[in-house]
C-alpha positions in Angstrom: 151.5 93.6 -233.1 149.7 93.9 -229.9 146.9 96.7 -229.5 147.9 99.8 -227.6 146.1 101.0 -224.8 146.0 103.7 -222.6 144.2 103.5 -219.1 143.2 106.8 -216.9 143.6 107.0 -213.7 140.8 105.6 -212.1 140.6 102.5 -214.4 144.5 102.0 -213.0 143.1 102.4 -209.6 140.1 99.5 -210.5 143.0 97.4 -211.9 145.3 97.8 -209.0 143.8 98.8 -206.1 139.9 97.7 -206.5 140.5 94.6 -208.3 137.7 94.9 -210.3 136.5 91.8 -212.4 135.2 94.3 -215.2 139.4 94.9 -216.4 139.7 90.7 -217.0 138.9 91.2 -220.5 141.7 93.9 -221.0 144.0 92.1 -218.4 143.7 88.6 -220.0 145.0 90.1 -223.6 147.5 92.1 -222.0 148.6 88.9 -220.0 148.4 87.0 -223.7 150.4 89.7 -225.3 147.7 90.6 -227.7 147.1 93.9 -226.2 149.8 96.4 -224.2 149.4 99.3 -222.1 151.5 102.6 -222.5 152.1 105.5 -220.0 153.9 108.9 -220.5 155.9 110.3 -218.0 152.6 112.8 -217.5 150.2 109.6 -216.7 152.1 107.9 -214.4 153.2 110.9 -212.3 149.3 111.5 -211.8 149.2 108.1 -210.8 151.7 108.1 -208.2 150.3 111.2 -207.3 146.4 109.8 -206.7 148.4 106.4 -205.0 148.8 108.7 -202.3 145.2 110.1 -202.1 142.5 108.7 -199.4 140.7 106.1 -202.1 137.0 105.6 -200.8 137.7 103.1 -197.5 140.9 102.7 -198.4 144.4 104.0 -197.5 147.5 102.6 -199.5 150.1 102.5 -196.8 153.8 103.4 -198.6 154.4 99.6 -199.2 151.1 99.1 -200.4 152.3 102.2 -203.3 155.2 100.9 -203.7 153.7 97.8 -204.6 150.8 99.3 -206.5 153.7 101.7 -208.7 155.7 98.8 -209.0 153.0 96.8 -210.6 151.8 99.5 -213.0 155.1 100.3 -214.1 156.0 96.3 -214.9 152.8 96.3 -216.7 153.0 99.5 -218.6 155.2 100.5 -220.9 156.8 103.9 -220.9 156.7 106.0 -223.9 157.7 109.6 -224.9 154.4 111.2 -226.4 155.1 112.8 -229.9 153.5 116.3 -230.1 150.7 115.7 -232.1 147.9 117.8 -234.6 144.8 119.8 -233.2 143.1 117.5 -230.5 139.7 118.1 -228.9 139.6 119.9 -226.2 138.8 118.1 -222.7 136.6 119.9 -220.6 138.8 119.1 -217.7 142.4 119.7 -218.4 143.6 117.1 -215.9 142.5 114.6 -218.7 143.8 116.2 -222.1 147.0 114.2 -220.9 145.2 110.9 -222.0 144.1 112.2 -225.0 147.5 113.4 -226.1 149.1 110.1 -225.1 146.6 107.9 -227.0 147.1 110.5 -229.7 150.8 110.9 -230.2 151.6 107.0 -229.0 149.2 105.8 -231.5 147.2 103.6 -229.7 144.1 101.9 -230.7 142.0 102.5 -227.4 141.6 104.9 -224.9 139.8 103.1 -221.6 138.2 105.5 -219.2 134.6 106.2 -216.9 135.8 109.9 -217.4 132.6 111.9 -218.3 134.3 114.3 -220.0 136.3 112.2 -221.7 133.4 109.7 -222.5 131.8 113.2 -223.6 134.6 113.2 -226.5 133.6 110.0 -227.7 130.1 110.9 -228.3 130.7 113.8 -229.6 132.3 112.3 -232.9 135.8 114.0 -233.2 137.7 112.3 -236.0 139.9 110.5 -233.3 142.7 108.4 -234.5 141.5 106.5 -231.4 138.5 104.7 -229.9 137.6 106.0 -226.3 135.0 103.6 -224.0 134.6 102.3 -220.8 135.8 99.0 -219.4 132.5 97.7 -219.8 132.1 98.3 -223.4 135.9 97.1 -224.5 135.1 93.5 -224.5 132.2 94.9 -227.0 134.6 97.2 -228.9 137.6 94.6 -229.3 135.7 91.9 -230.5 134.3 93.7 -232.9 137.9 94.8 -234.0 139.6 91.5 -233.9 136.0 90.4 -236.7 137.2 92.9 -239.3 
């Protein structure tokens, strides 16, 4: 069974729009099948949403979002997120989304540069998932794919 992952919103936009080389770890075991990424209806509204925004220098034209939220959506798989137990609570409620998704969809990682939800992490809630940055996955998975 391949791992389950959830991405925010700005590691989407490093994945699709930035192309940043930090996400080949994640993208080469989605590409192999030994990891995939969910979305809720929830997430990928917000990412069409932010598609739209001014994103440092650039501007996605509406054929470059079309492209981008075709992409994401033949990468991603959509799932309906379960209603799940007591959760943390984010400090920003724009990203108690991910938590829930990772939560109810049961997935094994939650990849983010979110403060606040980086702030979670270190906090030690008994989360039924691990939450890190991009740069620390290829760390993290290892580690996993050892035990």
């Amino acid at each position: 069974m391949p791992l389950q992952l959830v991405l925010d919103t700005n590691v989407w936009l490093d994945w699709l729009v930035f192309n940043d080389a930090g996400l080949a770890p994640v993208q080469s075991l989605v590409n192999d099948g030994k990891a995939e990424i969910i979305i809720d209806a929830d997430c990928d509204a917000e990412l069409v949403r932010v598609l739209d925004y001014p994103l440092q220098k650039w501007t996605l034209d509406a054929a470059a979002q079309a492209a981008c939220i075709q992409r994401f959506r033949r990468i991603a798989r959509l799932v309906s997120t379960p209603s799940v137990g007591a959760l943390p609570q984010c400090r920003d409620p724009d990203d108690q989304k991910f938590l829930a998704l990772a939560a109810g969809a049961n997935a094994w990682c939650l990849l983010t540069k979110d403060r606040a939800l980086l702030k979670l992490a270190k906090a030690r809630y008994r989360l039924p998932f691990h939450i890190v940055t991009p740069a620390n996955f290829p760390t993290l998975q290892s580690v996993e794919f050892k035990t």
